[in-house]
C-alpha angles and dihedrals in degrees: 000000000000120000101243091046085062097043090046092050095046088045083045098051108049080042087065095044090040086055094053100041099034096103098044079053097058089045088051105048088038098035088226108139099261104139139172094250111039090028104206095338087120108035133138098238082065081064117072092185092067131057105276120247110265096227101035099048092059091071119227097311090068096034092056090039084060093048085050090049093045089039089048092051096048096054077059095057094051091041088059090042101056084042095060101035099018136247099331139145105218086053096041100051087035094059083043091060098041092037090057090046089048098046109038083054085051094050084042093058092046094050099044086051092037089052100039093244122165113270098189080059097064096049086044118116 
């Protein structure tokens, strides 16, 4: 299989993941209330007694400017990763899922400092 085929299905592939879990993610990593399965029905940005979600209070500009930086960052990750093992799917697909997970902690980090959001409330249990 080319090269850029591979790349393009295992980019596809964690974009489509990434898509479907995105706002479970941000409820997870901001403890707002976003979830899978009521999207942002319950989040804090709903709230205006609470600090608002970084990712969610920025509207969809900002929301689809954070996809394209986690999707950025994890093409690089697969890019990184075909470049040290080859052109392979496992890897591929591998570097795709740890690089989502990278670097959406990494955006989240950003945001949250950028928009002067609790810290202690994302390590919180």
């Amino acid at each position: 299989m080319k090269k850029s085929i591979l790349f393009l299905f295992c980019l596809g592939g964690v974009a489509v993941l990434e898509v479907a879990t995105i706002t479970a993610f941000c409820g997870q990593v901001y403890r707002c209330g976003c979830s899978y399965s009521e999207g942002m029905t319950y989040c804090n940005v709903n709230r205006p007694s609470e600090p608002s979600c970084p990712w969610c209070s920025h509207g969809k500009s900002g929301f689809y400017m954070l996809f394209g930086l986690i999707l950025a960052g994890t093409a690089l990750s697969i890019c990184l990763a075909f470049t040290r093992f080859g052109p392979s799917l496992v890897p591929g697909l591998a570097a795709g899922l740890i690089g989502y997970l990278v670097w959406g902690f990494l955006v989240a980090l950003a945001f949250a400092l950028y928009d002067d959001y609790p810290l202690l409330k994302l390590w919180s249990g």
